[in-house]
NUVEXFI-822840 format. One record per atom (N, C-alpha, C): residue number from 1; residue in one letter; atom name; z, y, x. Coordinates in steps of 0.1 Angstrom, whole numbers, plus 2048, in hexadecimal, padded with zeros to 3 digits. Each point is the difference from the previous one (the first is absolute). Example, Ala and Ser with C-alpha at 12.3 -4.5 7.8 and 13.67 -1.06 7.14 Angstrom:
2
<i=1 aa=a at=N c3=84E c2=7C7 c1=884> .
<i=1 aa=a at=CA c3=800 c2=80C c1=7F7> .
<i=1 aa=a at=C c3=800 c2=80C c1=809> .
<i=2 aa=s at=N c3=7F9 c2=80B c1=7FC> .
<i=2 aa=s at=CA c3=800 c2=80B c1=809> .
<i=2 aa=s at=C c3=808 c2=80B c1=7F8> .
END
This chain:
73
<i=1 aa=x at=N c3=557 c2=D4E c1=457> .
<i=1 aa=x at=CA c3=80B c2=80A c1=7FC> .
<i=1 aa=x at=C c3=80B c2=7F9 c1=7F8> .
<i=2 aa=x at=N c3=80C c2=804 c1=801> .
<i=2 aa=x at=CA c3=80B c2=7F6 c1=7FA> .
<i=2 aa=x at=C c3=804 c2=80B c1=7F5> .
<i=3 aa=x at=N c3=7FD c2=7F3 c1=7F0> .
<i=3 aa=x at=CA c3=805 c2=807 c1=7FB> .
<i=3 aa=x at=C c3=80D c2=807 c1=7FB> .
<i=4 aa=x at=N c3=801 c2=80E c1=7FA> .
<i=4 aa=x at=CA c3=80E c2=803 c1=800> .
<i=4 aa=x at=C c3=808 c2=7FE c1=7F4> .
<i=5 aa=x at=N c3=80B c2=7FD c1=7FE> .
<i=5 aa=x at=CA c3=805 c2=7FD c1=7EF> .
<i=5 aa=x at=C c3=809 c2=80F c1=7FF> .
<i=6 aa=x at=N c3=7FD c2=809 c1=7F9> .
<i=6 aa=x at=CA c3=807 c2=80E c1=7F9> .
<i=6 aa=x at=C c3=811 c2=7FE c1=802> .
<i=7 aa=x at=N c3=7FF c2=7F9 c1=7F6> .
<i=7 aa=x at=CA c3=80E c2=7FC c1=7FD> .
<i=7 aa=x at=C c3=80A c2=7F7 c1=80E> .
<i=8 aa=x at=N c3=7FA c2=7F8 c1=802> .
<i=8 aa=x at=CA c3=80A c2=7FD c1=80E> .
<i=8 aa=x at=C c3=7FC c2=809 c1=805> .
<i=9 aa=x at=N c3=7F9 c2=809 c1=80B> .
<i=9 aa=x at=CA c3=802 c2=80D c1=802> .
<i=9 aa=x at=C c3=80C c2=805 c1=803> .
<i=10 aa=x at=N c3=7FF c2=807 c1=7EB> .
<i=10 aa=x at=CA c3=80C c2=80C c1=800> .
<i=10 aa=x at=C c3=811 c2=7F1 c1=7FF> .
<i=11 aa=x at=N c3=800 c2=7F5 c1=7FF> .
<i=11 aa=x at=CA c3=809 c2=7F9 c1=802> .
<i=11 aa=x at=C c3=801 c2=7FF c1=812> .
<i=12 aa=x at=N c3=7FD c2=7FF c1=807> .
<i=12 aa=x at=CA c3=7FC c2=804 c1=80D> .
<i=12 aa=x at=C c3=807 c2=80C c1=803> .
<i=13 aa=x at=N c3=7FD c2=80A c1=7FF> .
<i=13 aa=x at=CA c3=804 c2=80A c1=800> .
<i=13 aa=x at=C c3=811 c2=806 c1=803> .
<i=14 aa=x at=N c3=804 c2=7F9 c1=7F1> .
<i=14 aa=x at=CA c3=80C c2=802 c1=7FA> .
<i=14 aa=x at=C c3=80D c2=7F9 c1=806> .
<i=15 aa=x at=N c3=7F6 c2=7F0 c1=808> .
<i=15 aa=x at=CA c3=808 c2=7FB c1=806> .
<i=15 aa=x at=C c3=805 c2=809 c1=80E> .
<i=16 aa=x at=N c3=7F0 c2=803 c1=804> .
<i=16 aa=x at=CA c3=801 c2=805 c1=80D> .
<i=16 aa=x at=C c3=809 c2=811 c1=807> .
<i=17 aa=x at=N c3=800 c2=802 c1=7F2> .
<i=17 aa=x at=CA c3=806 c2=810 c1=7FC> .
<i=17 aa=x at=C c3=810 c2=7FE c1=804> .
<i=18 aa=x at=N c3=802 c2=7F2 c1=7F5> .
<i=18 aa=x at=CA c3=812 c2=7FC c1=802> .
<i=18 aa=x at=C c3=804 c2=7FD c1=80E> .
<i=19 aa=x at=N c3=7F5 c2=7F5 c1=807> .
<i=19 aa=x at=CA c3=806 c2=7FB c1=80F> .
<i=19 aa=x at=C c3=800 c2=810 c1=806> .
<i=20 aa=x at=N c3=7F9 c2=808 c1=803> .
<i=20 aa=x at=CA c3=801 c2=812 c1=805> .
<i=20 aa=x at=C c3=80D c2=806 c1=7FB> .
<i=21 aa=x at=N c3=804 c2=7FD c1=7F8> .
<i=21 aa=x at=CA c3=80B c2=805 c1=7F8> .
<i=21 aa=x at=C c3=80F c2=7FD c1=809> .
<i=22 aa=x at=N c3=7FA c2=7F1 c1=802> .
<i=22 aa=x at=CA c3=80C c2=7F8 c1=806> .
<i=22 aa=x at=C c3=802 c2=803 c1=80D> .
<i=23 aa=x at=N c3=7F5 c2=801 c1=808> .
<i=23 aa=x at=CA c3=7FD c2=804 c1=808> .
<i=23 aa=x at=C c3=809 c2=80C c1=80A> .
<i=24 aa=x at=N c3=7F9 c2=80C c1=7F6> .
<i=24 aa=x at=CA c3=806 c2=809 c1=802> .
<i=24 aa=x at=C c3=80E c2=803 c1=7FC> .
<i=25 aa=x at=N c3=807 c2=7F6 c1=7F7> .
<i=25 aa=x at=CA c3=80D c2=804 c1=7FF> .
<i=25 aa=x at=C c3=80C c2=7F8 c1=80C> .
<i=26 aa=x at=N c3=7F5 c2=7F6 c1=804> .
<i=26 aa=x at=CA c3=806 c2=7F8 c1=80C> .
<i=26 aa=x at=C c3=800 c2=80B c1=80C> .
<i=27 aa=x at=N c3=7F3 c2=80A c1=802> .
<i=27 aa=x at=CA c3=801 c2=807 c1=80C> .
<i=27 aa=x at=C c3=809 c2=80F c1=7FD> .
<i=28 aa=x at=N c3=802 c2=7FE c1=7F4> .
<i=28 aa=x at=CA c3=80F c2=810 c1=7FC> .
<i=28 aa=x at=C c3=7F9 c2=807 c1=7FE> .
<i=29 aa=x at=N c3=7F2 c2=7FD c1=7FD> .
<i=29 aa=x at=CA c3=7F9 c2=80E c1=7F9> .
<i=29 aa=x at=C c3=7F6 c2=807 c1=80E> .
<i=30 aa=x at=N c3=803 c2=7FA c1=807> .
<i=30 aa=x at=CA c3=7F2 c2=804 c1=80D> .
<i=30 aa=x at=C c3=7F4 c2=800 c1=7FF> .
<i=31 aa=x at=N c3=7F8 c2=807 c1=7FF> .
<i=31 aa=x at=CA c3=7F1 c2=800 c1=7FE> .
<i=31 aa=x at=C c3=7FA c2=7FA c1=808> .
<i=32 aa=x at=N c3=801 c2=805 c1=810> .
<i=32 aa=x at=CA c3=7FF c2=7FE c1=80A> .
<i=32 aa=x at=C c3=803 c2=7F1 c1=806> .
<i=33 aa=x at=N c3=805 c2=7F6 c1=7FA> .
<i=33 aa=x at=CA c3=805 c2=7F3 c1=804> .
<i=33 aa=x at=C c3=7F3 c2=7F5 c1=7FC> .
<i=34 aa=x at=N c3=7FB c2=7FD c1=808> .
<i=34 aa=x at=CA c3=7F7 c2=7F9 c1=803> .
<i=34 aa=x at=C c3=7FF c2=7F3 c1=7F1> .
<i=35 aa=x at=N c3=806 c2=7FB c1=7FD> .
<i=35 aa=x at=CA c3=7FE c2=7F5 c1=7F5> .
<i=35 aa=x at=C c3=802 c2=808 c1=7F8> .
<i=36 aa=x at=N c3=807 c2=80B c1=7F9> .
<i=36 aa=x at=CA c3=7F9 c2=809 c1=7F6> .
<i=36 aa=x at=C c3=7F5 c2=802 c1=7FF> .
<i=37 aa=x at=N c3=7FC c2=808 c1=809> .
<i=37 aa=x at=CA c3=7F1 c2=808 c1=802> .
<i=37 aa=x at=C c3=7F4 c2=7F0 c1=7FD> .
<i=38 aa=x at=N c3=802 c2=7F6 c1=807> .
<i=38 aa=x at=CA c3=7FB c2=7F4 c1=800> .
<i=38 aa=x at=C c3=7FB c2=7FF c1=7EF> .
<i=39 aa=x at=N c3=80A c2=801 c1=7FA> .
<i=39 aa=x at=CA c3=801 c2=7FB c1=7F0> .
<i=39 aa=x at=C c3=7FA c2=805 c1=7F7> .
<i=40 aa=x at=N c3=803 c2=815 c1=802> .
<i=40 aa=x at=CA c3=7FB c2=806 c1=7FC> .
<i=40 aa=x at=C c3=7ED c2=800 c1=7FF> .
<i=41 aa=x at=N c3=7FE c2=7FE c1=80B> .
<i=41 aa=x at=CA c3=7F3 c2=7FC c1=804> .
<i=41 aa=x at=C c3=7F7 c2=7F5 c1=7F9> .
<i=42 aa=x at=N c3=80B c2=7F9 c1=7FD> .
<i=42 aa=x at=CA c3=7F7 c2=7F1 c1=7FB> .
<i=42 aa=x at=C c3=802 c2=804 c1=7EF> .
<i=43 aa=x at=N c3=806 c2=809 c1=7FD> .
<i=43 aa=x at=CA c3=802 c2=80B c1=7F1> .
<i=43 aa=x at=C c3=7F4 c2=805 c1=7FF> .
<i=44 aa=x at=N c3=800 c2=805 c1=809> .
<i=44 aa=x at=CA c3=7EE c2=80D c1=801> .
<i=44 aa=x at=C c3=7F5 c2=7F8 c1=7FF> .
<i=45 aa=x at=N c3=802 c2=7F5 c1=80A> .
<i=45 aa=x at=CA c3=7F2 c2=7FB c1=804> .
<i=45 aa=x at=C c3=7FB c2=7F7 c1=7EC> .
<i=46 aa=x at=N c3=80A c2=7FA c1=7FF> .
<i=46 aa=x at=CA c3=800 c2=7F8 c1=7F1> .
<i=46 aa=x at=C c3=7F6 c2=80A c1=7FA> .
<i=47 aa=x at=N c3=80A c2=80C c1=7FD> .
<i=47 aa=x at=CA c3=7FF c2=807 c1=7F3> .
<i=47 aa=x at=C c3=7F1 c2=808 c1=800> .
<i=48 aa=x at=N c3=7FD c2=802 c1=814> .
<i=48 aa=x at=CA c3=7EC c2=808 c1=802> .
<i=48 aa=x at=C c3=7FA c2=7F1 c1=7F9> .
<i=49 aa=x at=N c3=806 c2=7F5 c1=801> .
<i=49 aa=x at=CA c3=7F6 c2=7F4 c1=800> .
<i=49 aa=x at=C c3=7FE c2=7FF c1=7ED> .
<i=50 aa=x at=N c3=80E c2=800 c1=7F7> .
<i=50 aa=x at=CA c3=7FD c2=803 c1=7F3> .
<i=50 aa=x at=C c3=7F9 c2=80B c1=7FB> .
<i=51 aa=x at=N c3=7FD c2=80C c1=806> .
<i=51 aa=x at=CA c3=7F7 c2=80A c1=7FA> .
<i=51 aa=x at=C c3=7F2 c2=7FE c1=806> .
<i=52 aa=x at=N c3=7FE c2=7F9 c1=809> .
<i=52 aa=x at=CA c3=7F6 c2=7F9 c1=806> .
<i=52 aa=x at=C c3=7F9 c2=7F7 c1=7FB> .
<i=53 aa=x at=N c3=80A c2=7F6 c1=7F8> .
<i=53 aa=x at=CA c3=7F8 c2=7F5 c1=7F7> .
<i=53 aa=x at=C c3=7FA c2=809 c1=7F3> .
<i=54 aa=x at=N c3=80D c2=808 c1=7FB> .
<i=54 aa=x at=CA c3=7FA c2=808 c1=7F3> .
<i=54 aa=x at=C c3=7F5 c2=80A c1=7FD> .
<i=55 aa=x at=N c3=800 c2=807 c1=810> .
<i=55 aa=x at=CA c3=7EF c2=807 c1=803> .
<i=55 aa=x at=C c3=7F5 c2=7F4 c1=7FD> .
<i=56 aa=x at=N c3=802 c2=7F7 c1=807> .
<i=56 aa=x at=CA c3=7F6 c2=7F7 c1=801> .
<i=56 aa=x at=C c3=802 c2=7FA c1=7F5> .
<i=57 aa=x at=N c3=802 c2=7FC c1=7F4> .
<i=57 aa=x at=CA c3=800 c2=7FD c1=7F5> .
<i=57 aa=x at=C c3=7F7 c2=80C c1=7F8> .
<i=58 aa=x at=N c3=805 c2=80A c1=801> .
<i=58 aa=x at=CA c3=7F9 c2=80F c1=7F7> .
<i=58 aa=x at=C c3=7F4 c2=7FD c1=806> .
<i=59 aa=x at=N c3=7FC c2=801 c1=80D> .
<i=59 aa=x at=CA c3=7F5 c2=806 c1=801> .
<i=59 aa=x at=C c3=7F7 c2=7F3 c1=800> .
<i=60 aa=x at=N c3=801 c2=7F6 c1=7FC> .
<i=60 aa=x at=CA c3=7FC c2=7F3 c1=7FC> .
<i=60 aa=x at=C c3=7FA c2=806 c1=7F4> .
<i=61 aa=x at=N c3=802 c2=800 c1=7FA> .
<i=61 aa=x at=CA c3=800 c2=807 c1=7ED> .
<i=61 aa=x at=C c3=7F5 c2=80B c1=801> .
<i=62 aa=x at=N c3=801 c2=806 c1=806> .
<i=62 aa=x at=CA c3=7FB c2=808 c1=805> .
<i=62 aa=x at=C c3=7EF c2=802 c1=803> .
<i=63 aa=x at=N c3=800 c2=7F6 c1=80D> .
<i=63 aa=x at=CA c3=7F7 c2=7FB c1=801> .
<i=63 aa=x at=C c3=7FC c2=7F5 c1=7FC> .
<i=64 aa=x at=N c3=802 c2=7FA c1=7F6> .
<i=64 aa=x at=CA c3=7F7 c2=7FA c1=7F6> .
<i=64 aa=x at=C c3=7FC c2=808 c1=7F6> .
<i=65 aa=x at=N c3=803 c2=80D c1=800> .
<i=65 aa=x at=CA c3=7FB c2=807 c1=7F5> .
<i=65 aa=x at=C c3=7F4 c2=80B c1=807> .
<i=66 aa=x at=N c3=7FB c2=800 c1=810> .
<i=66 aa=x at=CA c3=7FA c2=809 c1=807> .
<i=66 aa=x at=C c3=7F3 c2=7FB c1=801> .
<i=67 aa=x at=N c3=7FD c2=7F4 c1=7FE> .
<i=67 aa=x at=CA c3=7F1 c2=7F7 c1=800> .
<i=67 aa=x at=C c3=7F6 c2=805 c1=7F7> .
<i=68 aa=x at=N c3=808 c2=800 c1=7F1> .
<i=68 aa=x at=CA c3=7F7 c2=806 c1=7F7> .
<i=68 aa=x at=C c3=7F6 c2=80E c1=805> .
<i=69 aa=x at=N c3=80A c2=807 c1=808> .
<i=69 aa=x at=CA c3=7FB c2=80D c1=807> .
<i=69 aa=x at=C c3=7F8 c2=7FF c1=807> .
<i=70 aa=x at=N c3=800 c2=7FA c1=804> .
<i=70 aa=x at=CA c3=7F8 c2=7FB c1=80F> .
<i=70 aa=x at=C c3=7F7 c2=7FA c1=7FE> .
<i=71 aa=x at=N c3=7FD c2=7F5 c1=7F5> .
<i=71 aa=x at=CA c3=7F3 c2=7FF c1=7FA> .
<i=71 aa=x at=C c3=7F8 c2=804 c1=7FA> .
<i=72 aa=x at=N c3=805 c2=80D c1=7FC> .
<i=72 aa=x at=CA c3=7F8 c2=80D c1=7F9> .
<i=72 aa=x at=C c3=7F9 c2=809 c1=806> .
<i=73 aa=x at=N c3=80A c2=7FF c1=80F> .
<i=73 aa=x at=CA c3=7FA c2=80D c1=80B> .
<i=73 aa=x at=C c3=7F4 c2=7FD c1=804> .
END
């Protein structure tokens, strides 16, 4: 599994938010114009992948705290 770094991430993100920005102001505001929608996309995909790392961090915690239970059952 590769690990993820939080912070490049949301630096990730921020970059990838602005090239969308650019994007779309190159296509006049079209939603519908193919390298928009492209950019937007790699926005979403980042941002499921940061709440993804951060699930998976919580429930890390989580379950290191679930064994105790489980050795009692």
């Amino acid at each position: 599994m590769i690990k993820v770094n939080q912070e490049e991430l949301a630096q990730k993100i921020n970059k990838l938010k602005a090239a969308a920005a650019e994007k779309a102001k190159k296509s006049e505001g079209k939603k519908s114009e193919p390298g928009a929608r492209e950019a937007l996309k790699k926005v979403k995909r980042a941002q499921r992948k940061l709440r993804a790392a951060k699930a998976y961090k919580s429930s890390g915690k989580k379950a290191e705290a679930k064994p105790e239970e489980k050795a009692s059952a």
